[in-house]
Phi, psi and omega in degrees: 000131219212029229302148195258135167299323177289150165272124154279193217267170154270121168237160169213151188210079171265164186238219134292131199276002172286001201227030143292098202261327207236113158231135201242115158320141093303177182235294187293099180094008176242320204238300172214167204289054192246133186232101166286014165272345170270336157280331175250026184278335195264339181286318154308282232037050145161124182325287179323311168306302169312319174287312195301322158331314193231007166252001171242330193245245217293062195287172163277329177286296206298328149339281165338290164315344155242033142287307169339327189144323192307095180311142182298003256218295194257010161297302164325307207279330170284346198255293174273025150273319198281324178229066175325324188267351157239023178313341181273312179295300178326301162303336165301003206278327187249328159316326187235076185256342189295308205295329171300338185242094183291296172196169170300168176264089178324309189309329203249324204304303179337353205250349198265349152299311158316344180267140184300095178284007169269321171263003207198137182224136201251111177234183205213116166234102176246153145300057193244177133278151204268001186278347205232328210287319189299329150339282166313312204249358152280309185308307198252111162297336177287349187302359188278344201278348208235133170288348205194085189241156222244058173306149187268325184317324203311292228276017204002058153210146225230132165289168349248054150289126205294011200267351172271349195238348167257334171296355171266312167297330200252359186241004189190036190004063147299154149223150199311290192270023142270025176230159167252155215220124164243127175210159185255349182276127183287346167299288182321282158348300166297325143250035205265244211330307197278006166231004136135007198274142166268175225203139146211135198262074191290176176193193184276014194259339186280181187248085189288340165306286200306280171316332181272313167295021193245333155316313173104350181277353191223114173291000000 
């Protein structure tokens, strides 16, 4: 779980919303709030070490891998085999991962108590690791809200490869187009879409409240 720095694009991709059965979470940049700028800003003390620290060493793909499957255990340990002279920041990475998952997004969790549970059955498809997500799900009460969520560290397969989005649909006997898909990654969108899911591509310019009632999912 990686939140992309950059703003991304806005999209949205609907179908007619009546025939809207499902609705599938992301978590990260959606749900809650996770930054590794809230643990190494102070471990730095100074930005600039800090952005080269993590646009270089402690990256977004090498994360990835342990969404992917990958133990932090031996992510850490490839990583400071590569970068010996940072061996110390590196292991903060996961040592101090709590600090990095600051709080929920209030604004949107708060929205998930609202759907009509005669209409609408609530799932959670992420980009976590499966070693750090049980964290996350003792901390936030709200994951109570969801009948079904899909981690990728568990299934060691990653959005937005599609066997993870069919493994969702094959596990909790969906279908693409009655369901709708929120991500905050416009990749993860794209392949949402090209498998039949209608979409919203939140980002910080949406209302995700505001848009689902415009929708017709939320009264």
């Amino acid at each position: 779980m990686f939140r992309a720095w950059t703003k991304p694009y806005f999209q949205t991709n609907l179908r007619p919303v009546m025939k809207i059965k499902n609705i599938i979470f992301d978590f990260g940049g959606v749900l809650v709030d996770w930054n590794p700028r809230y643990l190494f800003k102070d471990l730095f003390n100074d930005d600039e070490k800090m952005e080269s620290f993590l646009k270089n060493i402690c990256t977004e793909p090498w994360n990835i891998e342990q969404d992917a499957g990958r133990t932090l255990a031996e992510g850490t340990r490839i990583l400071q085999e590569k970068f010996p002279e940072e061996r110390k920041m590196i292991q903060q990475f996961y040592d101090g991962w709590e600090v990095m998952l600051k709080d929920e997004i209030s604004e949107n969790t708060k929205i998930l108590s609202q759907f009509d549970r005669k209409k609408y059955r609530l799932f959670g498809l992420t980009n976590w690791s499966g070693e750090t997500f049980p964290i996350a799900l003792e901390r936030f009460g709200f994951f109570k809200e969801f009948e079904g969520i899909v981690v990728s560290g568990d299934e060691k397969m990653i959005k937005p490869n599609k066997e993870i989005y069919l493994l969702l649909l094959e596990r909790y006997n969906l279908k693409a187009e009655e369901s709708i898909f929120i991500d905050d990654n416009y990749k993860n969108i794209i392949a949402a879409n090209n498998l039949g899911f209608q979409t919203i591509h939140f980002t910080e310019d949406v209302h995700l409240e505001h848009r689902l009632q415009e929708l017709g999912l939320l009264d």
